[in-house]
N, C-alpha and C positions, 0 to 999 in steps of 0.2 A: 358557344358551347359545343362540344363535342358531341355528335350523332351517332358514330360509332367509331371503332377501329378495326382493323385485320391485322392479320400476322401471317408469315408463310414463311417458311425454311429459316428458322430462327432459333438456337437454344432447341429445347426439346418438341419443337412443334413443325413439323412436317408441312401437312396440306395444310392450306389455308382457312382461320380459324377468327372467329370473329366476337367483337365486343361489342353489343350494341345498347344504347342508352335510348332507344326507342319505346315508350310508353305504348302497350301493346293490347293492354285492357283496362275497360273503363271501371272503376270503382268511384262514385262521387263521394263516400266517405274519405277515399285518402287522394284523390286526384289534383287538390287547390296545395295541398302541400308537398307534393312528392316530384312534380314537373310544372316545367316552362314551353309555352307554345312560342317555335321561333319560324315563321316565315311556315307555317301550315304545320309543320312538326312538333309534335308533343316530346318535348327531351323530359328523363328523369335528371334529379340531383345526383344518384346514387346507385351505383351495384355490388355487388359484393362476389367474392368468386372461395367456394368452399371443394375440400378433396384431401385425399390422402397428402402424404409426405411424399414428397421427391412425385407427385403428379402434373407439377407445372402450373402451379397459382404461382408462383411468384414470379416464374418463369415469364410467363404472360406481361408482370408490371417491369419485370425489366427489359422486356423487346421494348416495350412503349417506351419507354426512358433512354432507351438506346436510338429508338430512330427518331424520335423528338430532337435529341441532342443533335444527331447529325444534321437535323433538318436544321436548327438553329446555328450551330456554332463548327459545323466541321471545317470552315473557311479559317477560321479563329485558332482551332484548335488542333487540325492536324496540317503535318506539312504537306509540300508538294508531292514528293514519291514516301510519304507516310500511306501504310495499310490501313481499309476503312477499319477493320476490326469486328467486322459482324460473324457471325460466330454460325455459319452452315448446321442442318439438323447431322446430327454424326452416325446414327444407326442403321444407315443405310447409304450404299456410296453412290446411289444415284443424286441423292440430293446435293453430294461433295461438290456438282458441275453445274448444277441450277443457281441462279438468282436467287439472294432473298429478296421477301417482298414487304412493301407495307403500305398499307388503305388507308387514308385517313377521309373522313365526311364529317365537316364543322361549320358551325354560325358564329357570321361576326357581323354585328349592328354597326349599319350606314349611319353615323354620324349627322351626316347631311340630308338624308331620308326618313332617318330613325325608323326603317327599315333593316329585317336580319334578310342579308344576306350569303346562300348555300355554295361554299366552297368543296372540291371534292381532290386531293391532293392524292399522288400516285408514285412509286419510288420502286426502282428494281436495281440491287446491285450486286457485286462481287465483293472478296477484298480488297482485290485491285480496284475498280471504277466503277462509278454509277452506269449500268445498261439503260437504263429508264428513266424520264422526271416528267410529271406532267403537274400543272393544278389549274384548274377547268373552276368558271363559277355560274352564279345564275342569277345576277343582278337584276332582270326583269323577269324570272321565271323561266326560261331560255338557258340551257346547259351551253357556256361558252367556252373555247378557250383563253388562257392569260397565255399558259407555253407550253411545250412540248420540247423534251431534248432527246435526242436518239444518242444510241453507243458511239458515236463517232465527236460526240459533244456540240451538234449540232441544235441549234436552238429556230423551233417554231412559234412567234409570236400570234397572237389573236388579233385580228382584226384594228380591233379600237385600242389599243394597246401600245400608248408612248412609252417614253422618255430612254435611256441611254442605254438601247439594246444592244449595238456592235458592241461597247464598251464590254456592258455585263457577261456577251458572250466570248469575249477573249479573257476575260477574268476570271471564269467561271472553269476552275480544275476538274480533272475524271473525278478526284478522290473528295469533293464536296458539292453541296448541293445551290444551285441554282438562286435559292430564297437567302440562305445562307450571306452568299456572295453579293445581292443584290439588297442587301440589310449594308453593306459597308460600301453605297452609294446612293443609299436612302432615296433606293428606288420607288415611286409612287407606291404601287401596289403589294409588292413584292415586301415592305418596308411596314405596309400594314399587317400582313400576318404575322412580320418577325415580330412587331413590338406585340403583337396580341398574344403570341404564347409566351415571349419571355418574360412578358408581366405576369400572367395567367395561371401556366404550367409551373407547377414546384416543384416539379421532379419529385424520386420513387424517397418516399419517406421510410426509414426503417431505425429503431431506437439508438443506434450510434451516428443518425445523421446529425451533422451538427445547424442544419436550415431553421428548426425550431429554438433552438437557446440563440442563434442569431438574431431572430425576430423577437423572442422572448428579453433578450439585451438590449435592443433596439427601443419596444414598448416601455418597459420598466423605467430606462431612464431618459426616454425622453415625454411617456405620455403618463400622468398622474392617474389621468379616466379609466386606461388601460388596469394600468397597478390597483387601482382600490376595486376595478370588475374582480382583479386575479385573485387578492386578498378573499373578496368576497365567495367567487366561486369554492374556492378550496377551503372555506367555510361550510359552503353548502353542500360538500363533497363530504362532509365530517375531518376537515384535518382542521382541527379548530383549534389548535395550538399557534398557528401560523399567527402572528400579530403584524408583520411588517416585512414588505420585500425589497431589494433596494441596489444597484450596483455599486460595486465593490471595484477599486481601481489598484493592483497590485504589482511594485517594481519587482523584474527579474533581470536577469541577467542574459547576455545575449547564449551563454554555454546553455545555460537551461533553454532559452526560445529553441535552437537547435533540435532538443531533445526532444522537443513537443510535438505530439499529434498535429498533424494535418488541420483538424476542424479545429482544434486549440488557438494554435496559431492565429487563425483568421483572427481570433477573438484578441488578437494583442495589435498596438499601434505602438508605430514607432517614433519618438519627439526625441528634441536636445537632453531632455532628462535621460535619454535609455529607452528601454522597454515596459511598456505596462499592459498586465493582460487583468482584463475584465472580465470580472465572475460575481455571477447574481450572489447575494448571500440574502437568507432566510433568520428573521427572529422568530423562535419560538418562546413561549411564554407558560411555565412549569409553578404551581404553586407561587405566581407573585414574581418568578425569577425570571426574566430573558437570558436565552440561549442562543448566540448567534451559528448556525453552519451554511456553509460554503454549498452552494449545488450542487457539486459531487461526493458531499456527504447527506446526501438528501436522498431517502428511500426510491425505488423505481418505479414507485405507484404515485411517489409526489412528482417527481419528475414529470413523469408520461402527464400528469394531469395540469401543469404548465406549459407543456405544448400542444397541448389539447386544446386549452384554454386561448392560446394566441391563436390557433386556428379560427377559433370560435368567432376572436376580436377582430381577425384581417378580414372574414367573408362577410363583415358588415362594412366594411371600409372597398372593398374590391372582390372582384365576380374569380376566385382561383380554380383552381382545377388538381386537387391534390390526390396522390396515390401512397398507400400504407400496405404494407405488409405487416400480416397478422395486428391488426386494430386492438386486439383484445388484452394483446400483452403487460403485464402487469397490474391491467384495472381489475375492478370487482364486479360485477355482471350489471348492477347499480347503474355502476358508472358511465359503463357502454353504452346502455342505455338512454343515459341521461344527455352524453354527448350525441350521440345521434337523431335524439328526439331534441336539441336545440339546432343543430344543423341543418335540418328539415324547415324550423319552424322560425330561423331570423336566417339563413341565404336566401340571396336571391337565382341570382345565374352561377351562382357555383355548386361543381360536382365532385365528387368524391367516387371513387374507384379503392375497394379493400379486399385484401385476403382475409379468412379466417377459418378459424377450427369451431367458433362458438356455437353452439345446437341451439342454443336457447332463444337465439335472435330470432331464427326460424319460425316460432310461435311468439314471440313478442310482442306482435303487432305492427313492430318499426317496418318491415320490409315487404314489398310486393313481392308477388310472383315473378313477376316482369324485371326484378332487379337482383334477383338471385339464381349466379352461375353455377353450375356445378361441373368439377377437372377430372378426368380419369384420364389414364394413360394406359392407350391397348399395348396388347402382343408385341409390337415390332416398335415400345416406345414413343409412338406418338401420340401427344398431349390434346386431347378431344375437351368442345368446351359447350356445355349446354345451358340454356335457361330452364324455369319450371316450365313456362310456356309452350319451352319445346315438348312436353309430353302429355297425352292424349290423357282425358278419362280422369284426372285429380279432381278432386271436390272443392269444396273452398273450405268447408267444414273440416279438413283431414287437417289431422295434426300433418306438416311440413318435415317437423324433427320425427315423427315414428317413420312417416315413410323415407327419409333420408338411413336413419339407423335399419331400414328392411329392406338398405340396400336399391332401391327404386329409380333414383339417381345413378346406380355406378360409383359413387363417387368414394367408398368407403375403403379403408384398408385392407387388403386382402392378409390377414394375419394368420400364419398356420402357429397358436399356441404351442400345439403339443408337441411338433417339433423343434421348437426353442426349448421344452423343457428336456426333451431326450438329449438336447447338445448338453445340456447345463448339469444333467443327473450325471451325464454322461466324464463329464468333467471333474464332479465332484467323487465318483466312486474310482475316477483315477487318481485325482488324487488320495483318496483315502487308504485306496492300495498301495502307495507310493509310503 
């Protein structure tokens, strides 16, 4: 489980700025369901990150997504003199020549101990190359090293620490990372965090990603238990017309696959027959009568609540680590609700990281203090990130959402009305003189 993360010169975030999943106050009303104690640490499931437009909530989940990837797969996926592609904070040319940076602090269960063991992972780079790599653990309590690589791609191993270092360290490019590299000679160690976030980490979920109708294809026809949960939920959901879900296996032609989206595509295999691309279809049931459509004639509220729902189905199956931008999107306040109060109440070791605009959640009930961030962006642009915890003197009694809309947080629109209406009177009495 993840304990926290940092960010620094990344996208719109300057200094360095931090996410932390640290349970930070005790409530024994929501304590058994809101966190997991891993190796003395109380991790939550859950934070959620609220602010204006263009202040850097998303911004946030896509640094994470970005230095995930490269921690995983940059060996894979870029080449030798390919640019990292990290994207320096741009409002200021001092940061044009600094490193970005990124903190990672995570638990991963000794197998052989069944024991969490505190990893603390460390990354500084350029476009051009990594300046920095370190990941340090603490397998007996004891902060140790595993490596250390300096700018020159020099690699310092830890002490206790076998198996095929020369190798890994000739292998090991400026422009990828260390763990990366040492994943594609299933290095002891190095080989266990790879496979722990690439099972784990889902990457940044946003409603044209196609990760959920993947999973959702996947479930539907091969797990029956899955399919009558979905049926059932989206019952419970009120779309009670839904009678049967079911994949659908359709021949195209290779001119059409060409044509297709990106995430489509995945969904097509290629056999002696041709091309077949697979798309969930939906019966509905109208007066007696079944209606079959296609899942991308299916409204965006049934959508969203099919891969809601396979979320729901994997983190009982495995511990993920999913991130959503704007959560709320299409659902009915209901529903948010509903999903967040079973992700709470059937995960285990999985957490959830979300954007959102929703006020409501605020007084809900579902969320602590302790898991709710809030984004402003000062003067010179940079994206500043606080918890409630961070601020003195709140009651528990205080509505969350009045002091949020009074402004208390930062975190609100700075909206000057009146002068959006004098552009627009302004516009209008031109034209009218015109």
């Amino acid at each position: 489980m993840i304990l926290e993360f940092s960010i620094a010169n990344t996208f719109s975030i300057s200094e360095k700025q931090t996410i932390s999943f640290e349970a930070v106050i005790n409530d024994t009303e929501t304590d058994a369901r809101h966190y997991v104690e891993c190796g003395g640490k109380k991790i939550l499931k859950l934070a959620c990150i609220y602010g204006a437009n263009a202040a850097g909530k998303t911004k946030m989940l896509e640094a994470l997504q970005f230095y995930m990837s490269f921690l995983l797969s940059s060996f894979n996926k870029l080449k030798p003199d390919e640019k990292i592609g990290v994207v320096p904070f741009k409002f200021d040319p001092h940061f044009q020549n600094q490193p970005s940076e990124f903190d990672l602090i995570f638990y991963i269960k000794d197998t052989e101990t069944a024991q969490y063991i505190r990893y603390e992972y460390n990354l500084q780079l350029t476009t051009e190359k990594v300046l920095y790599e370190s990941l340090f653990y603490a397998p007996k309590g004891q902060k140790k090293r595993i490596f250390e690589r300096s700018e020159n791609n020099k690699i310092k191993w830890g002490s206790d620490i076998t198996g095929a270092k020369k190798i890994l360290e000739d292998m090991t490019r400026p422009n990828c990372s260390v763990i990366s590299t040492g994943a594609q000679i299933e290095h002891l160690i190095l080989n266990k965090i790879y496979r722990y976030f690439i099972l784990n980490f889902t990457g940044l979920y946003v409603d044209n990603n196609g990760f959920m109708m993947r999973n959702a294809l996947m479930l539907v026809k091969k797990n029956n238990n899955f399919k009558n949960k979905l049926i059932q939920l989206l019952s419970a959901a009120d779309m009670t017309t839904i009678k049967n879900i079911e994949v659908k296996e359709i021949p195209i032609s290779e001119e059409l696959f060409i044509q297709l989206p990106k995430d489509i595509q995945e969904r097509v295999s290629v056999s002696n027959n041709g091309y077949i691309l697979e798309d969930i279809v939906l019966t509905h049931c109208y007066n007696g009568i079944n209606y079959i459509l296609s899942f991308s004639q299916e409204s965006a509220g049934t959508v969203k609540m099919i891969g809601m729902s396979t979320i729901l189905f994997l983190i009982v199956q495995l511990n993920y680590i999913f991130t959503f931008d704007e959560l709320e999107s299409s659902l009915h306040q209901e529903l948010i609700e509903l999903f967040l109060d079973l992700f709470l109440e059937i995960s285990d070791h999985s957490q959830l990281l979300f954007t959102t605009h929703n006020q409501d959640l605020l007084d809900s009930g579902l969320l602590r203090d302790d898991e709710v961030w809030f984004c402003y962006k000062t003067q010179e642009g940079n994206s500043v990130y606080n918890s409630i915890t961070d601020y003195k003197g709140i009651r528990k009694e205080t509505s969350r959402k009045k002091l949020y809309n009074a402004d208390t947080f930062g975190a609100l629109p700075n909206i000057n009305i009146n002068l959006l209406k004098e552009l627009f009177y302004a516009e209008k009495n031109r034209k009218n003189t015109k």
